[in-house]
N, C-alpha and C positions, 0 to 999 in steps of 0.2 A: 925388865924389858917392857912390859905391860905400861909401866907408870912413865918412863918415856916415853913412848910412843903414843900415849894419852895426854902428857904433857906437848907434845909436838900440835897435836891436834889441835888443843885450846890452844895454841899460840898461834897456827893457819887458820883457826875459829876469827880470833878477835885482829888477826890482818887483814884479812876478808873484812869484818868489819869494819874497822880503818880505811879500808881502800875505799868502801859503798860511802861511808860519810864524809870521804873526800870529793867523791864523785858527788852527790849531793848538792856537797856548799859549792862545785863548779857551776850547777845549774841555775844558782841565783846571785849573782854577781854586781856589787853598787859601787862605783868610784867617783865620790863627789868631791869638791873644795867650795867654801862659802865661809859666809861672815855667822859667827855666834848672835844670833837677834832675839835671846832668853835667858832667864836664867834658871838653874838645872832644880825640876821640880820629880818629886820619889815618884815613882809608878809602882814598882813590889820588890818583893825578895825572893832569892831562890839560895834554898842551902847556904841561910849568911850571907851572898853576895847581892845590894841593892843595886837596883837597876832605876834610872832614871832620865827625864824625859827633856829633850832640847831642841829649840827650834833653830835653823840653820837657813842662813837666804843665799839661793846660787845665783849667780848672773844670769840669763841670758843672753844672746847674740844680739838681741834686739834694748838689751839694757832695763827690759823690766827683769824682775826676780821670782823665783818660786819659792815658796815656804816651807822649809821639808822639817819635820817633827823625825828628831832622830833618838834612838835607846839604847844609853850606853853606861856600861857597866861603871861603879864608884872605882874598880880596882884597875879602867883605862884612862881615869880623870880624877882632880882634886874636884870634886862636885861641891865642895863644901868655898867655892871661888866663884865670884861670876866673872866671865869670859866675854861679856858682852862686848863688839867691835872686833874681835876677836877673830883671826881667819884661821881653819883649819881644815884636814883634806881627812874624808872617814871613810873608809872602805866596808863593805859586808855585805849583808843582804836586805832585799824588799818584803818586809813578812806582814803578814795580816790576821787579825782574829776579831772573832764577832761580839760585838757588847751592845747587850741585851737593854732597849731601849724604848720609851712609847709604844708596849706590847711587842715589839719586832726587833728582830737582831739590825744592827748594822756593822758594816764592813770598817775596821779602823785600819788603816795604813799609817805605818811609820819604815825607816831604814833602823836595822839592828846592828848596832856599832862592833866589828870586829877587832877594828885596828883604829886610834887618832892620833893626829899630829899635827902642832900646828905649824904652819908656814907662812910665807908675804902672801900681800894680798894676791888673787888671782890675777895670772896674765893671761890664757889662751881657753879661752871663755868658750872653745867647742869642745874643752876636753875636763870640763867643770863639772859637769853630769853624766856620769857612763851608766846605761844598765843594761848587762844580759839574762838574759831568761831561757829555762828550756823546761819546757810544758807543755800541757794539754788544753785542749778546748773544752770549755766546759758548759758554754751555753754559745747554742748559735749565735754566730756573728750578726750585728745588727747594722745591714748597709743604708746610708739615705745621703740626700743632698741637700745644701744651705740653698737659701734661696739664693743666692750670688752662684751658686752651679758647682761648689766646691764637695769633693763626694768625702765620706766619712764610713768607717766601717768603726762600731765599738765589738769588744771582745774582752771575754773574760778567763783568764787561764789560770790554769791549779797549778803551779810545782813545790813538788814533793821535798820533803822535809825529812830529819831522820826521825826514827821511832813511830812510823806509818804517819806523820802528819802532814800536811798541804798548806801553802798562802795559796791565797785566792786574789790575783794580781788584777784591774781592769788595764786595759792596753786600747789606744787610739789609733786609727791607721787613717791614711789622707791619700788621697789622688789613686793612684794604680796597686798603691799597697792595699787601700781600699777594697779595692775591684777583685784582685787578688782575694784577700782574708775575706771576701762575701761570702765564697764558694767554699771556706772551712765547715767539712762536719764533726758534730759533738763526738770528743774521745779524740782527734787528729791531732799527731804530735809535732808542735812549733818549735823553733828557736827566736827568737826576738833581741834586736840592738836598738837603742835607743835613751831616752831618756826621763828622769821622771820631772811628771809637771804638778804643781797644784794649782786650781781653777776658783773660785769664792763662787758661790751660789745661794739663792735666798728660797729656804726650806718654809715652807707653810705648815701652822700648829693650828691648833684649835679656834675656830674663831675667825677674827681678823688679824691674828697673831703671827710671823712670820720671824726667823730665827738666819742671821746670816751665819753660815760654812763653808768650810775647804773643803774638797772634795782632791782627791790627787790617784795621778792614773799616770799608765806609761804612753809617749807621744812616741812611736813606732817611727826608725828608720832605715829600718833593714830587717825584712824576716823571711824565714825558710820554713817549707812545711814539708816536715818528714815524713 
């Protein structure tokens, strides 16, 4: 009787668990489609399975493209092919970790490949980048205006990961979303719809020495503060 009822438990132990790392992966949410514009270079291993790194260009509305660095498993692709021209739609999540750099960490962002497929080239170019998010504030919102008058609020949110861990996502807000996410205090729990962007910016080194980078954030189109 003992050893049922002990075995019941481990089995409502590890659905509970089940259920929380389902909840979880709902809190970071990526649905893109784009063109393969790399070819698949090793990033590590885990327990045998390689993982490795691919750049993907979404369209835009406006027909330029973003450059999204995506990480996906050898056993969801023949990695050992290059795909380049190649259109595919990859589902998962936005994750982030810190590589330790010019004495300071920096923030690396990529999409963690849950699911790929490839498909025709894309047709309805608003539904080419999805991302939801649901997280915390983790450094005040920083509100300002362009000099053309346009308002901008940045924001940087943690959602949580299984096995205590966090991405630490940055998120864009514009005009009234702006205004809105000014008045976020540290710790305030958001949800976020929107999209991911990458931006090229020219990093200063040592000297007269200067290194051009992507930088890539979430461009906010919808958020709610719980």
């Amino acid at each position: 009787m003992y050893k049922n009822t002990n075995t019941k438990k481990k089995l409502h132990m590890k659905g509970e668990h089940l259920f929380m790392a389902d909840k979880i992966i709902e809190n970071n949410q990526v649905s893109m489609t784009g063109e393969i514009a790399s070819p698949f270079t090793f990033s590590h291993e885990v327990f045998g399975e390689g993982f490795y790194m691919v750049d993907i260009l979404v369209k835009r509305l406006s027909d330029s493209s973003d450059r999204i660095p995506v990480m996906i498993s050898e056993r969801l692709i023949d990695v050992t092919q290059n795909y380049e021209g190649e259109f595919v739609q990859v589902t998962g999540q936005f994750r982030s970790y810190n590589r330790h750099e010019e004495k300071r960490n920096r923030l690396v962002l990529s999409v963690f490949a849950r699911e790929v497929s490839f498909v025709e080239e894309e047709n309805d170019k608003a539904k080419t980048n999805q991302i939801f998010l649901d997280g915390y504030i983790c450094k005040t919102p920083v509100y300002r205006k362009t000099p053309l008058g346009r308002e901008i609020a940045d924001m940087l949110i943690a959602v949580n990961r299984p096995y205590g861990k966090s991405d630490y996502i940055p998120c864009i807000c514009w005009g009234r979303n702006a205004r809105f996410a000014s008045g976020f205090e540290v710790g305030g729990h958001v949800q976020i719809w929107g999209r991911i962007q990458s931006r090229e910016y020219v990093k200063k080194l040592e000297g007269e020495v200067t290194q051009k980078r992507i930088a890539y954030e979430v461009s906010v189109s919808k958020l709610d503060y719980l």
